[in-house]
N, CA, C and O of each residue as an XYZ file, in Angstrom:
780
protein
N       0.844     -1.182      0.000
C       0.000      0.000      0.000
C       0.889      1.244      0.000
O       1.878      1.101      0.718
N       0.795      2.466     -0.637
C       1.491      3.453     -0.945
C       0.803      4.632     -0.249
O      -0.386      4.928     -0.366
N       1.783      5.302      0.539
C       1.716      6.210      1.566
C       0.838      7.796      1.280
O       1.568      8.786      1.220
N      -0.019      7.920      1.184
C      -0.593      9.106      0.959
C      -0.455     10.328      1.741
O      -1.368     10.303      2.567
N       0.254     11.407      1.887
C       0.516     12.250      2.528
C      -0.555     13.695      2.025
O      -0.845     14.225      0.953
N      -0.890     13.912      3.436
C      -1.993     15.025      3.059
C      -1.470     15.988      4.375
O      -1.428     15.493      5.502
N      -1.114     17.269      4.151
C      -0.305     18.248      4.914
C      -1.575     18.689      6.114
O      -1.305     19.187      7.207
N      -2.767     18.427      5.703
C      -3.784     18.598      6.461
C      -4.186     17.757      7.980
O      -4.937     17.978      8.930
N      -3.004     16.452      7.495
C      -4.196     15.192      8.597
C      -2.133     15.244      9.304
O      -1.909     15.307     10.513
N      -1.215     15.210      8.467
C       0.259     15.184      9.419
C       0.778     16.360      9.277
O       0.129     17.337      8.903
N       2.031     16.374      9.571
C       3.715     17.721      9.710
C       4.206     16.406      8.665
O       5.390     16.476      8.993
N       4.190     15.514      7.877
C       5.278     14.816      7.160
C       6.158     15.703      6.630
O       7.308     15.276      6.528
N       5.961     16.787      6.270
C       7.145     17.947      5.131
C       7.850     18.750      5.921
O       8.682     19.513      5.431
N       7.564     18.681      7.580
C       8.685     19.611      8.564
C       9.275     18.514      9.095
O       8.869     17.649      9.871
N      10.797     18.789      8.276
C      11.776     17.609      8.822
C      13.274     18.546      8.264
O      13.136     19.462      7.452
N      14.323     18.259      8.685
C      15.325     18.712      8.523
C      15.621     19.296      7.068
O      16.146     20.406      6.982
N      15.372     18.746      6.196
C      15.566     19.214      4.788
C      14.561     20.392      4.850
O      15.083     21.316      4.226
N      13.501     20.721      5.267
C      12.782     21.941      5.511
C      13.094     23.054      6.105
O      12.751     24.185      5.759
N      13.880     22.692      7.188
C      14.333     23.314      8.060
C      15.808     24.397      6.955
O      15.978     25.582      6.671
N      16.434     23.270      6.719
C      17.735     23.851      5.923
C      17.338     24.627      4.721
O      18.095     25.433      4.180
N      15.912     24.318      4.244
C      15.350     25.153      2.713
C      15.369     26.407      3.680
O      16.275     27.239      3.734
N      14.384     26.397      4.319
C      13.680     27.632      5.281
C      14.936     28.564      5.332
O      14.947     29.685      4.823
N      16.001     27.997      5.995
C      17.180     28.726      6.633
C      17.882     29.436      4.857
O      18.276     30.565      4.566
N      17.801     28.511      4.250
C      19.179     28.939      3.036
C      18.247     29.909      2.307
O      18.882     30.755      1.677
N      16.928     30.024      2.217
C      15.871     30.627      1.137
C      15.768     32.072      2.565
O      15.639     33.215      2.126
N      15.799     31.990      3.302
C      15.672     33.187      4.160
C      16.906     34.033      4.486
O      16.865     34.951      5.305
N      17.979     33.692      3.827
C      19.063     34.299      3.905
C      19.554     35.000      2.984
O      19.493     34.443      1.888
N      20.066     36.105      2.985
C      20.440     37.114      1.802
C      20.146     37.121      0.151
O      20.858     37.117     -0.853
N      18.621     37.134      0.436
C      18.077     37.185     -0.605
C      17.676     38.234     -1.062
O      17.236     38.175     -2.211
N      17.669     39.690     -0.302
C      17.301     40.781     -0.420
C      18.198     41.437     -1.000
O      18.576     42.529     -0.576
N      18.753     40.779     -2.230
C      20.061     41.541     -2.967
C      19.953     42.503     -4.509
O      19.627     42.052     -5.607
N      20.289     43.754     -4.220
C      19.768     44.564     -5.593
C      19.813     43.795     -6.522
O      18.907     43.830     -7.354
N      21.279     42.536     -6.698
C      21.183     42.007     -7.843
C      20.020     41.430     -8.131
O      19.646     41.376     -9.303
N      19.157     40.832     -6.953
C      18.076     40.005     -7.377
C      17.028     40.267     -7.827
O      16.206     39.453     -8.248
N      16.864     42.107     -7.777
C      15.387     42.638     -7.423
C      15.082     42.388     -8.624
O      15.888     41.950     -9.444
N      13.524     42.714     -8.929
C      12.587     42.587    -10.220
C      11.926     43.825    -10.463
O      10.840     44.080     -9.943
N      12.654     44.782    -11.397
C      11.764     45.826    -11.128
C      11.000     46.271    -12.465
O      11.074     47.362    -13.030
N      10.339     45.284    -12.780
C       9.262     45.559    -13.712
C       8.070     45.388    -13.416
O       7.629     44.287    -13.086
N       7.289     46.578    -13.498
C       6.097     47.089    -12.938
C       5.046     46.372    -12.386
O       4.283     46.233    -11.430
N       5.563     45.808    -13.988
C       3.840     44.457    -14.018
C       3.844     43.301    -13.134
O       2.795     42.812    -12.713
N       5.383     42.703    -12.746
C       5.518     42.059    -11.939
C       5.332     42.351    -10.095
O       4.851     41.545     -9.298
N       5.857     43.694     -9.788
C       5.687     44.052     -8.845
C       4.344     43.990     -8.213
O       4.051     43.528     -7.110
N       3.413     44.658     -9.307
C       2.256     44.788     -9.078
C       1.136     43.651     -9.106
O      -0.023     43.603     -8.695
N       2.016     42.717     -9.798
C       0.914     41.338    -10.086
C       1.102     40.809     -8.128
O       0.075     40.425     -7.569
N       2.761     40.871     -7.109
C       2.659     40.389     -6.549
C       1.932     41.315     -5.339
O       1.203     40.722     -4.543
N       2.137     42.814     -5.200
C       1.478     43.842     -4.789
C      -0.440     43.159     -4.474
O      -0.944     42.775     -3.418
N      -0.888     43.230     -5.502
C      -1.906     42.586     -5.415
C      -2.518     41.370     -4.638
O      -3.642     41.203     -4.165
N      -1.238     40.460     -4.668
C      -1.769     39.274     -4.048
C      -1.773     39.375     -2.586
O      -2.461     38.794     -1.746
N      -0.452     40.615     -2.434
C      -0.531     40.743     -0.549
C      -1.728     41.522     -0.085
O      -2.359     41.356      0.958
N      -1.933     42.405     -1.046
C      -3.065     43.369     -1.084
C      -4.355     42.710     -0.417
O      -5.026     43.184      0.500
N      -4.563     41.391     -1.159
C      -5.951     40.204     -1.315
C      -5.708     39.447      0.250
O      -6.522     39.140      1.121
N      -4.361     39.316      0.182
C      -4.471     38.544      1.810
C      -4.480     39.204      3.058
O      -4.815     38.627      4.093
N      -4.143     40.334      3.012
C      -4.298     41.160      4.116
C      -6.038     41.933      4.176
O      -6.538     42.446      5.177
N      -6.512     41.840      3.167
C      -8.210     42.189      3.076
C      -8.628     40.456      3.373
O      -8.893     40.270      4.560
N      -8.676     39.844      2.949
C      -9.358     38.390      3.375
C      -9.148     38.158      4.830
O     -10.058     37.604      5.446
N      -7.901     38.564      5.553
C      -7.626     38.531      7.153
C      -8.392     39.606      7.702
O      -9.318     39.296      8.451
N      -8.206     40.632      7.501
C      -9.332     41.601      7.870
C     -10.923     41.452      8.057
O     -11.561     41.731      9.073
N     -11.425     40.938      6.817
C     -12.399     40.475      6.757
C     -13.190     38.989      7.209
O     -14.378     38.687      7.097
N     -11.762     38.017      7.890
C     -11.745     37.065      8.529
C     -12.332     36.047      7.553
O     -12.980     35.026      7.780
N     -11.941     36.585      6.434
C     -12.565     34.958      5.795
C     -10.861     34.257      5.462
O      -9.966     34.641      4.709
N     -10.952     33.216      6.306
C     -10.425     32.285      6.801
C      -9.930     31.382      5.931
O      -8.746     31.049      5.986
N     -10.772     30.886      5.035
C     -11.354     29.560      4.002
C     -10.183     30.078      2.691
O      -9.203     29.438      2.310
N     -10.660     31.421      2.189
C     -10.326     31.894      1.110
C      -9.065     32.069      1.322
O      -8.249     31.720      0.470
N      -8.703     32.613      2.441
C      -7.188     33.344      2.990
C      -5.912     31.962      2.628
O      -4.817     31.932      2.067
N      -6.815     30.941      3.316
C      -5.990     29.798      3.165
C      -5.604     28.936      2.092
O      -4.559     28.312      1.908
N      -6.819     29.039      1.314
C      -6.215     28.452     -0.114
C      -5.704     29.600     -1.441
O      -5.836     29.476     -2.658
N      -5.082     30.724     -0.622
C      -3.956     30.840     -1.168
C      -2.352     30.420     -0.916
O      -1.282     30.549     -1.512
N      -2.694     30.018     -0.050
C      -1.634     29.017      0.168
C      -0.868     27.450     -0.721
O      -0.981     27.450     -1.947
N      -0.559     26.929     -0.438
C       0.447     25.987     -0.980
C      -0.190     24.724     -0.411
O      -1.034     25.109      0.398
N      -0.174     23.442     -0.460
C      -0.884     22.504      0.207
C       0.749     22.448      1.604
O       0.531     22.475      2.815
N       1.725     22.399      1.200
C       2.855     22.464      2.111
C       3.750     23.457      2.362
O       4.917     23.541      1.979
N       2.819     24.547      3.346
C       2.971     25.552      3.231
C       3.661     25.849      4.617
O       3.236     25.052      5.453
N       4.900     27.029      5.318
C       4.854     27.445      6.730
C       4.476     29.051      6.749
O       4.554     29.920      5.881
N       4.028     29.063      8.138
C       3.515     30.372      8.437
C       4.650     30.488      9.573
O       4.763     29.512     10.314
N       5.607     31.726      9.806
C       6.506     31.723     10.704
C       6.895     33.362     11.081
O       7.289     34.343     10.450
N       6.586     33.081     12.310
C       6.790     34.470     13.178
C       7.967     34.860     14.217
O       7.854     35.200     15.394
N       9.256     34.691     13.342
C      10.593     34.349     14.539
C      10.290     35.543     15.502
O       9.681     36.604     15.369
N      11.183     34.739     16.860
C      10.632     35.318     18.154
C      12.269     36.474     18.267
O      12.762     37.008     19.261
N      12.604     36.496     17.180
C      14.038     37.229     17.019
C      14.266     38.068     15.898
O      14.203     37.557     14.780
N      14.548     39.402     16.033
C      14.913     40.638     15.406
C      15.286     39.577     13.392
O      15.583     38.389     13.266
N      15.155     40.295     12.606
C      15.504     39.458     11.215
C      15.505     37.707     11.347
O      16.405     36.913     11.073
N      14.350     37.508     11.791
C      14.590     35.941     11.633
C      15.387     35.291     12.142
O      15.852     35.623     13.232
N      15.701     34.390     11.624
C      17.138     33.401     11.944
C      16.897     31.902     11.618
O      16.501     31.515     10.519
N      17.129     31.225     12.503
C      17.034     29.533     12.444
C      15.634     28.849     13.361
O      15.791     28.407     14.500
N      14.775     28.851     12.912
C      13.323     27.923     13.747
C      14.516     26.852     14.898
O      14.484     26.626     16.108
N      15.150     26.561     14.157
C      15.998     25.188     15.065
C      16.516     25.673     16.240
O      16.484     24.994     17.266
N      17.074     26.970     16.192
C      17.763     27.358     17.410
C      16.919     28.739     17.767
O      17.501     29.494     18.546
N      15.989     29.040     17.429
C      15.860     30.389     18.305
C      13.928     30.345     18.334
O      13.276     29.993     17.352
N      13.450     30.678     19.354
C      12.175     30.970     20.037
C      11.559     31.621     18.496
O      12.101     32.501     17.828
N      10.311     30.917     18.190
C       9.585     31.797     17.614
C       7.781     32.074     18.565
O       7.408     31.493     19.584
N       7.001     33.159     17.734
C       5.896     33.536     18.320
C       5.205     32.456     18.173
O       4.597     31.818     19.032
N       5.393     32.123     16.235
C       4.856     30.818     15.782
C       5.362     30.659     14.685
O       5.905     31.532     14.008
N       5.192     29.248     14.355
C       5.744     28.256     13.667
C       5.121     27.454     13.094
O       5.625     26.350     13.301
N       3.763     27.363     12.086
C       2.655     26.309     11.593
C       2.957     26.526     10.495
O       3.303     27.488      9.809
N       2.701     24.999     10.347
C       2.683     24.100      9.018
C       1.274     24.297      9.003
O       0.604     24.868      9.862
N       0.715     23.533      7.466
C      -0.551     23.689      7.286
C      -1.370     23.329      7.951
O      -2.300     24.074      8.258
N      -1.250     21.709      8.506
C      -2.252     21.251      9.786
C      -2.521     22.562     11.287
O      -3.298     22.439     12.234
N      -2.112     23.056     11.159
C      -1.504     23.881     12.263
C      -2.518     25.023     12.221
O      -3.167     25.467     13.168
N      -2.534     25.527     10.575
C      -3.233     26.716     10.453
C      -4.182     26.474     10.503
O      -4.926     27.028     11.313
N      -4.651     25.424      9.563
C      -6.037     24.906      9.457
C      -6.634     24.763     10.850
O      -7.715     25.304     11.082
N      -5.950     24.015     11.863
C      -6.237     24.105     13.075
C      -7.157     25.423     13.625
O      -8.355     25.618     13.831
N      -5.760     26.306     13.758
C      -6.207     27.998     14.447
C      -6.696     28.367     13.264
O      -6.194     29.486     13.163
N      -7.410     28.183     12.172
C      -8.935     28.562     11.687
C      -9.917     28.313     12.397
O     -10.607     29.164     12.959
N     -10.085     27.013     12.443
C     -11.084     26.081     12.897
C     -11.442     26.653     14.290
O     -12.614     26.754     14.653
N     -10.226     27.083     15.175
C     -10.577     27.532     16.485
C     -11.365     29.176     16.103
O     -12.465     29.465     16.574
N     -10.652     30.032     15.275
C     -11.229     31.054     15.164
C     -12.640     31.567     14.471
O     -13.267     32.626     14.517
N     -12.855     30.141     13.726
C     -14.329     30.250     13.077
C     -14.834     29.714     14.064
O     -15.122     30.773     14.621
N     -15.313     28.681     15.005
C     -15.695     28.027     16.024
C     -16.338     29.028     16.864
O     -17.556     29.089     17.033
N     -15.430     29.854     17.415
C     -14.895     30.417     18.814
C     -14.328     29.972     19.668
O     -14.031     30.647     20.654
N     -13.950     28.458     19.514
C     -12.787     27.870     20.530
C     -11.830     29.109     20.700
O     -11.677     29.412     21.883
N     -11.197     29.841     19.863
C     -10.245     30.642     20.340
C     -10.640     31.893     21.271
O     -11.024     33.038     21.033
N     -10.331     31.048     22.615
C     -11.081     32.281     23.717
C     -10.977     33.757     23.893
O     -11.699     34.737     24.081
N      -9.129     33.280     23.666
C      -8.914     35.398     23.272
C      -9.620     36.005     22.093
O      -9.754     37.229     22.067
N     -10.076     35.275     21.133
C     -10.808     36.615     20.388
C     -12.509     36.042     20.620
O     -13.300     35.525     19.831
N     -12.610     36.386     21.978
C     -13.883     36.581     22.464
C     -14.096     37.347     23.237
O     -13.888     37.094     24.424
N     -14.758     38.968     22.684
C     -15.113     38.816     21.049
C     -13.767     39.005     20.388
O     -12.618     39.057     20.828
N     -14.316     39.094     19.145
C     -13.309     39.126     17.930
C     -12.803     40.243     17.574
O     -13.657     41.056     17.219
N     -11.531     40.672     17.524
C     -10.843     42.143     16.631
C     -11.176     42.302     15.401
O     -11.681     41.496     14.620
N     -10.890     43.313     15.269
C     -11.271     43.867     14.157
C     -10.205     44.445     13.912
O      -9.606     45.070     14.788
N      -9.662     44.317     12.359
C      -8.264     44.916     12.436
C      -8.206     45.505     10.867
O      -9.016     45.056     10.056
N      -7.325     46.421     10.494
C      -7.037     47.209      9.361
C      -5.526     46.727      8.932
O      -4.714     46.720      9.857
N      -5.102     46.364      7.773
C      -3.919     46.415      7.420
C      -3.397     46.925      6.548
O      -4.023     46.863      5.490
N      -2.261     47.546      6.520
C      -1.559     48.274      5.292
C      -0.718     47.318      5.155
O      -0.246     46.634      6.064
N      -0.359     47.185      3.257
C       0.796     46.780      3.411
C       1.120     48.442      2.194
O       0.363     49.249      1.654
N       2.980     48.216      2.250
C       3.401     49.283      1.633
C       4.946     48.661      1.009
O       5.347     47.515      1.214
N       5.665     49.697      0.223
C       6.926     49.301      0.445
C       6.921     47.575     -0.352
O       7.701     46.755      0.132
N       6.223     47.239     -1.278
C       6.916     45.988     -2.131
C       7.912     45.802     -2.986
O       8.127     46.689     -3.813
N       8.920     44.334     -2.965
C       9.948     45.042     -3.447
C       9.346     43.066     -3.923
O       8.667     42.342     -3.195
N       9.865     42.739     -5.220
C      10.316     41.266     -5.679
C      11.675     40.921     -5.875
O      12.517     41.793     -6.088
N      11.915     39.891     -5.827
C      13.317     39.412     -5.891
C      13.294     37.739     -7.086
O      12.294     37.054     -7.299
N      14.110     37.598     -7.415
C      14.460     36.583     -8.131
C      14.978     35.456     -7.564
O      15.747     35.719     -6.640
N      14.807     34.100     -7.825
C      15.481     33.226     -7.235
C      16.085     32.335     -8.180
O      15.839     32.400     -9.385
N      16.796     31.582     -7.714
C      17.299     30.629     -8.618
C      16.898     29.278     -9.468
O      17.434     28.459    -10.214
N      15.677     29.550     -8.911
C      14.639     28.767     -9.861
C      13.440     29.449    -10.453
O      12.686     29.818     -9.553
N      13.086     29.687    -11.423
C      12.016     30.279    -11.971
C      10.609     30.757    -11.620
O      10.042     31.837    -11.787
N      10.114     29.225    -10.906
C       9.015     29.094    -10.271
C       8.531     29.724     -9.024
O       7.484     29.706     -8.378
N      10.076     30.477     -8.898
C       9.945     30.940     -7.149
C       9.937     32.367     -7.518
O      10.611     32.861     -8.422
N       9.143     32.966     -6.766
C       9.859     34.458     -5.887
C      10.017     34.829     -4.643
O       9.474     34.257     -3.698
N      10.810     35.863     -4.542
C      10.827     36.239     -2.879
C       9.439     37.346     -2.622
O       8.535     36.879     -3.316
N       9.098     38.198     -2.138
C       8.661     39.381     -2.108
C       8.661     39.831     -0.394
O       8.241     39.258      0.611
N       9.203     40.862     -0.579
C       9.317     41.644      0.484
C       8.654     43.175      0.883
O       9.063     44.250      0.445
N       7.484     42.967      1.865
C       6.767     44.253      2.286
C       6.868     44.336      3.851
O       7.131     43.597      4.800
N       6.500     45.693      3.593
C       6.237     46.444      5.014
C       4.592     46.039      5.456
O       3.842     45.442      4.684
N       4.300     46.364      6.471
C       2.798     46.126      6.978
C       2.739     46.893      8.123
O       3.721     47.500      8.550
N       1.337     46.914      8.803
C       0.994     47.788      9.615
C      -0.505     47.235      9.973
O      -1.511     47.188      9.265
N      -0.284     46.825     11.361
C      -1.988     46.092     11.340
C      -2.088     46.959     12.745
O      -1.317     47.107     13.694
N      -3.641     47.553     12.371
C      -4.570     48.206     13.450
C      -5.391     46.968     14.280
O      -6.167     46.194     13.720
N      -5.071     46.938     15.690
C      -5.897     45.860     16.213
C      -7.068     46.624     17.383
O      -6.858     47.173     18.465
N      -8.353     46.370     16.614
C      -9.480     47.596     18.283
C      -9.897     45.934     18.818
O     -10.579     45.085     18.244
N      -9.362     45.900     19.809
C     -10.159     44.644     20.902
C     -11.016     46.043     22.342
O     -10.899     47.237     22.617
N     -11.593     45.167     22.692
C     -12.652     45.858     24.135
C     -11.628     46.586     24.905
O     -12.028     47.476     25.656
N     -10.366     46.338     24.831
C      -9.493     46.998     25.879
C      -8.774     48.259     25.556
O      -8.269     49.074     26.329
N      -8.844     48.254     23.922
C      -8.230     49.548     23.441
C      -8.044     49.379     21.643
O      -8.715     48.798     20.790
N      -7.286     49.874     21.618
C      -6.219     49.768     20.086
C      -4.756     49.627     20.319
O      -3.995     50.302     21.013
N      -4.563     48.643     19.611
C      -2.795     48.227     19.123
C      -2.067     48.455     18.070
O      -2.614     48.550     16.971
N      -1.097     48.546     18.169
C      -0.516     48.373     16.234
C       0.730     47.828     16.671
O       1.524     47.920     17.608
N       0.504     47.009     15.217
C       2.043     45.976     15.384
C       2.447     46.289     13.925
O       1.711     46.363     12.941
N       3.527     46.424     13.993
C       4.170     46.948     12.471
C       5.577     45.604     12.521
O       6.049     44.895     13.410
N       5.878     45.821     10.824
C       7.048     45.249     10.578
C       7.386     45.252      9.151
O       7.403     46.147      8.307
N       7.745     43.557      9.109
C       7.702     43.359      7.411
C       7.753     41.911      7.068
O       8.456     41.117      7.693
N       7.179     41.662      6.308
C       6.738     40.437      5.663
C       7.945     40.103      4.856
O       8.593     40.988      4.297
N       8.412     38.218      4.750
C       8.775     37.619      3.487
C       8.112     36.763      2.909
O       8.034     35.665      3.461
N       7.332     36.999      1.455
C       6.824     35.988      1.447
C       7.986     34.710      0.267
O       8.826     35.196     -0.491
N       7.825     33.558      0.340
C       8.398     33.034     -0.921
C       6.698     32.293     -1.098
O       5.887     31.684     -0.401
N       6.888     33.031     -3.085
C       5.609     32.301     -3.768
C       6.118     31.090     -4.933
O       7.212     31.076     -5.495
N       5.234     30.302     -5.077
C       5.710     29.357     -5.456
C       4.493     28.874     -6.764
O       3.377     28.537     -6.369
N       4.827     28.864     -8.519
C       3.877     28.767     -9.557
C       3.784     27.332     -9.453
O       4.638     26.456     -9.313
N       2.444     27.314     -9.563
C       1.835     25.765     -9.860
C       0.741     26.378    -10.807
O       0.227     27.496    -10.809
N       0.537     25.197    -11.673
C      -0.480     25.476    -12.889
C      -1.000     27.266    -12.836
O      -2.009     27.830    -12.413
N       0.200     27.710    -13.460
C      -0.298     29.112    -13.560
C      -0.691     30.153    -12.642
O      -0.939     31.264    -13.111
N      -0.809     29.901    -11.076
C      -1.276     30.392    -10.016
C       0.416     31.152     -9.548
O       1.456     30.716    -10.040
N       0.400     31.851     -8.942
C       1.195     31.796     -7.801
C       0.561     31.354     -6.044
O      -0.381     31.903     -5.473
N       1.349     30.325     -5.554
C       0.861     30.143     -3.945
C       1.684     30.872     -3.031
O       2.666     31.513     -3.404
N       1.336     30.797     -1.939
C       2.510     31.326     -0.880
C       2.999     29.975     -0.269
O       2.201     29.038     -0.255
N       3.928     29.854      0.105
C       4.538     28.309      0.099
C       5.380     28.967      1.530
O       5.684     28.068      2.314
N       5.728     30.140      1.907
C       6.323     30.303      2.988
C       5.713     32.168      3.382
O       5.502     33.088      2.592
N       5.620     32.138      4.506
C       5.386     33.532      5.049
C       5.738     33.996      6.166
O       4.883     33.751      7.017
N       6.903     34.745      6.687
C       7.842     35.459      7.299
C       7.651     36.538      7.659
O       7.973     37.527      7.001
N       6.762     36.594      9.420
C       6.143     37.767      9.755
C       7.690     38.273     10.794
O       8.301     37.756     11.729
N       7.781     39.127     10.250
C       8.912     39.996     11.390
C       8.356     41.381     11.811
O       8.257     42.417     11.153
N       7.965     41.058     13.306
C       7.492     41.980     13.959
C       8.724     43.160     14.489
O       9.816     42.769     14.902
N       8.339     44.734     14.400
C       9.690     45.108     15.083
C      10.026     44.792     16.593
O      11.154     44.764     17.086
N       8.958     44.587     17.159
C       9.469     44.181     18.526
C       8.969     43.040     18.798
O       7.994     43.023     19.549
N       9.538     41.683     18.223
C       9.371     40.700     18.441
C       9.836     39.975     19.663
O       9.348     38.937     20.111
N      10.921     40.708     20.180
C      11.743     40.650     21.274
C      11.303     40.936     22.385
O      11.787     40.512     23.435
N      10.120     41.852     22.281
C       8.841     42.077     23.862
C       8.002     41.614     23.639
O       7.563     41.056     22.633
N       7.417     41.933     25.286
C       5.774     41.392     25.018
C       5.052     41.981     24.228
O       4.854     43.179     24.025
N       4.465     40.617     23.563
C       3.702     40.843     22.585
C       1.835     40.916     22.766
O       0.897     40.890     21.969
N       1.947     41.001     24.022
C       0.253     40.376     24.855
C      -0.827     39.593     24.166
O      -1.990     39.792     23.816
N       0.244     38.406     24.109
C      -0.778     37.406     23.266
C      -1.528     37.971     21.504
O      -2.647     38.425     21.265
N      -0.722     37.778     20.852
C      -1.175     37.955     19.194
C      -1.952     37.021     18.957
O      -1.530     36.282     18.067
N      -3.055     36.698     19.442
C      -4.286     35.502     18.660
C      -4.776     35.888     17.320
O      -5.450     35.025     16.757
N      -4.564     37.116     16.621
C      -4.829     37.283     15.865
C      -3.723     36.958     14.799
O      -2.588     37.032     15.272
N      -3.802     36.529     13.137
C      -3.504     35.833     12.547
C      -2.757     37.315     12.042
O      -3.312     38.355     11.687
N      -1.203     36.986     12.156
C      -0.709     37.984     11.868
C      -0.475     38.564     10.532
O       0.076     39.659     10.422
């Protein structure tokens, strides 16, 4: 019988060779040589952050997620520019089972901290694309800015996003997403919200 792997029901794709993609694809990739600065491209990926930061806002959940990759990470190092998941604290760290999970809690209401639920605004600004060494890939790199009103007040958490997108039949997915908060290094008073 032949092993069917579905990123939904295990973690089978977070294993050391992931770990070392993650690390070598997150490292000095932000190089003028690499950038892409033709319009249409910028803007084709402009758009797509554009779409995911309105689908989070708007909490649709469902849609947000299948822009994603079927083996996809969502990663929030708990350290100034990233670094290594292996050696250093992150906020979070989900694979797809993971997200799908904290959907499920946040459409539910299992997720007690957003009871009730925020309401939040996001900018993104500042997109830049990059090239990789395979075709199919890009980097893209933005700024962001999310307004959070919960019952207790208003927040803002700023930073900047990496995403790497990844073409399958003509689509681009997000296959990795790299929230760097500027003060990832303090308290953060519980981020339940999907950063």
């Amino acid at each position: 019988m032949q092993t069917v792997h579905d990123p939904a029901i295990s973690s089978y794709y977070v294993n050391d060779e992931l770990y070392r993609n993650l690390v070598e694809n997150f490292s000095d990739w932000q190089r003028e040589e690499l950038a892409i600065a033709a319009p249409e491209v910028r803007d084709r990926f402009r758009l797509l952050l554009e779409r995911e930061a309105r689908l989070l806002d708007e909490l649709r959940f469902d849609e947000w997620l299948a822009m994603y990759s079927p083996e996809c990470i969502y990663w929030v190092p708990g350290t100034p520019e990233g670094g290594d998941p292996r050696r250093e604290i992150a906020v979070s760290f989900d694979d797809r089972r993971r997200m799908e999970d904290r959907i499920y809690r946040l459409r539910t209401g299992y997720a007690w901290s957003q009871a009730p639920k925020s309401r939040t605004v996001r900018m993104i600004s500042n997109v830049e694309v990059f090239a990789t060494s395979e075709s199919a890939f890009r980097m893209v790199r933005s700024n962001f800015l999310i307004s959070e009103f919960r019952v207790d007040g208003t927040r803002f958490l700023s930073g900047w996003c990496g995403h790497r997108f990844v073409e399958r039949a003509g689509r681009w997915e997000i296959q990795v997403r790299q929230v760097n908060l500027i003060d990832c290094d303090r308290n953060l008073r519980n981020p339940s919200i999907v950063l």
